[in-house]
Structure formats: structure tokens, C-alpha cells
C-alpha positions as CSV (number, residue, x, y, z in Angstrom):
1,X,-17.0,-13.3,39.5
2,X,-15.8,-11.9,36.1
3,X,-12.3,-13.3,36.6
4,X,-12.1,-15.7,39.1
5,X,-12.4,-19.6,38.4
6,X,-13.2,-21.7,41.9
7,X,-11.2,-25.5,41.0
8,X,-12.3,-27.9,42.7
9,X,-11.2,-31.4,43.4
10,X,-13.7,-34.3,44.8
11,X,-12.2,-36.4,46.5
12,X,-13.7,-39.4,48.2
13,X,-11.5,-38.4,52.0
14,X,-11.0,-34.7,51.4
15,X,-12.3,-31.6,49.1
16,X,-9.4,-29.6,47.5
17,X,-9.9,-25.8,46.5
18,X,-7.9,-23.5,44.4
19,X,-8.1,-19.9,42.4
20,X,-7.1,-19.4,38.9
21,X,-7.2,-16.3,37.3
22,X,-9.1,-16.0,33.5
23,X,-7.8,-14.9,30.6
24,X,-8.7,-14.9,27.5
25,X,-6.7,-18.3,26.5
26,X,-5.4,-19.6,29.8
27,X,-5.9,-19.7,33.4
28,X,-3.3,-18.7,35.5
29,X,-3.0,-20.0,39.4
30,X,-3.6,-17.6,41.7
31,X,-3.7,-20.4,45.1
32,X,-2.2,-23.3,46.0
33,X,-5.2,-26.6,46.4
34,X,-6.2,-26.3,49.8
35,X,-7.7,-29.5,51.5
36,X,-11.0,-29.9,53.5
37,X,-10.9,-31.3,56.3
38,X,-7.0,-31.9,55.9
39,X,-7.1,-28.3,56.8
40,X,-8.5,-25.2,57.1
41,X,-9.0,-24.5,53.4
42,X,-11.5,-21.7,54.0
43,X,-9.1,-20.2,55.9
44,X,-6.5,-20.0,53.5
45,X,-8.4,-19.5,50.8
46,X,-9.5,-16.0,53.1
47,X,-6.0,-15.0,53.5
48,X,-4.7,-15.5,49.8
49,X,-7.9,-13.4,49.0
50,X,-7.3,-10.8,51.1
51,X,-3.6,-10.4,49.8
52,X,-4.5,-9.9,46.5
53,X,-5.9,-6.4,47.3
54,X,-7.0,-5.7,43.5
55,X,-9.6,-8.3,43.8
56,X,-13.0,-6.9,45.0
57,X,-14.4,-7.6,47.9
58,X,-17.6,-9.0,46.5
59,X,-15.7,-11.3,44.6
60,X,-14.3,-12.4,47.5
61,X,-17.0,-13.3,49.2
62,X,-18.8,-15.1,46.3
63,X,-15.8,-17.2,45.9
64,X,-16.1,-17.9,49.8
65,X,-19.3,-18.8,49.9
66,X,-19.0,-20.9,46.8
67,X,-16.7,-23.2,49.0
68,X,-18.5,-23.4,52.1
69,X,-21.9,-24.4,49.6
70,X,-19.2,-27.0,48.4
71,X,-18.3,-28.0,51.9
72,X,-21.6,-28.6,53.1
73,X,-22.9,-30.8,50.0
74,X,-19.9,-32.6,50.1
75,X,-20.7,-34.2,53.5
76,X,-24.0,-34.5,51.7
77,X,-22.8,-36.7,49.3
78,X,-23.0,-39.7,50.3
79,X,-26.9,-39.9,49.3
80,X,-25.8,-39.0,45.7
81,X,-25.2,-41.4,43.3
82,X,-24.1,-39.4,40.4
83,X,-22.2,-36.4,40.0
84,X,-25.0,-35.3,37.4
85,X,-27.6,-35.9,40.2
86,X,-25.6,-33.8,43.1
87,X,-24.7,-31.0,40.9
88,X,-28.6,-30.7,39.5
89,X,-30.0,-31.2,43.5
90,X,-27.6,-29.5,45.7
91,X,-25.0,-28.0,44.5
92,X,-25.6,-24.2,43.3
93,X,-22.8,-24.6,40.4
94,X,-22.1,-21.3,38.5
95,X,-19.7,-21.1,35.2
96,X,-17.0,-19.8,37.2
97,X,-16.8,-22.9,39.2
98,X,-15.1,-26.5,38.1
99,X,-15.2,-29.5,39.9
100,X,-12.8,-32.6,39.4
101,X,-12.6,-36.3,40.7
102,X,-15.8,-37.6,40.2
103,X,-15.8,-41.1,39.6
């Protein structure tokens, strides 16, 4: 994911995802925060994906994949003390991923 930055926010009810776009100073949004289990963020994060049609499809699933990895050691969580301890054990973080909310 050479462009793409997966946002992240933790919440203690609800995960919320969004896409920026890198440059080389900024990040520009490229999605609305969509909440898990609120909604069907997956979903929408597909969609938006698939609209942007200069964005490869490898990218596309990375990003995906990123979020459902997310999903699945969120509901973990709750055995976690320590974002340092989740993030080192279960969560398969690259540098084009942020996560925020952590208390």
C-alpha cells in the first residue's frame, strides 16, 4: 500500500475506519469513518474502494483485509491490557496503518 493510510479509531463500543490518501506533507481523506458494528464498515469501505478506479486492486484488498484483521482482534480485546501488548500479539500492524483511542 504505497499510498494508502488505513485510520483507525478504538473505541471501547465500536471500531471506526477511514482512507487517507499520502502525500508527501499531508494526508488527504479519501472516506468518510465508517463504524463497526454501528454498520457495515467493510462494506463501505468496499464500495468507496471500488469507486476510486485508479486505485489497484491489490491495494484494495490489503486495505480490506487490514480491517477485517482489525475486526477480529478487536472482539479480542478484551484479554489485552495494553495497546502495546495487543498491537505486539495480535494485531499484524503495518506503517500504513494508524490506530487511535486507546486509553
Amino acid at each position: 500500500m504505497q499510498k494508502l493510510k488505513l485510520q483507525i479509531l478504538w473505541l471501547n463500543d465500536s471500531l471506526g475506519f477511514c482512507i487517507n490518501y499520502k502525500t508527501p506533507g499531508s494526508l488527504l481523506p479519501l472516506t468518510s469513518y465508517y463504524f463497526w458494528p454501528v454498520n457495515e464498515a467493510w462494506e463501505q469501505l468496499k464500495v468507496e474502494l471500488d469507486s476510486k478506479v485508479w486505485i489497484k486492486e491489490e491495494e484494495q484488498v490489503k486495505i480490506l483485509n487490514l480491517v477485517v484483521d482489525t475486526m477480529n482482534s478487536w472482539q479480542q480485546s478484551r484479554k489485552y491490557v495494553t495497546k502495546h501488548q495487543l498491537i505486539n500479539e495480535s494485531l499484524p500492524l503495518l506503517e500504513t496503518t494508524s490506530i487511535s483511542g486507546f486509553s
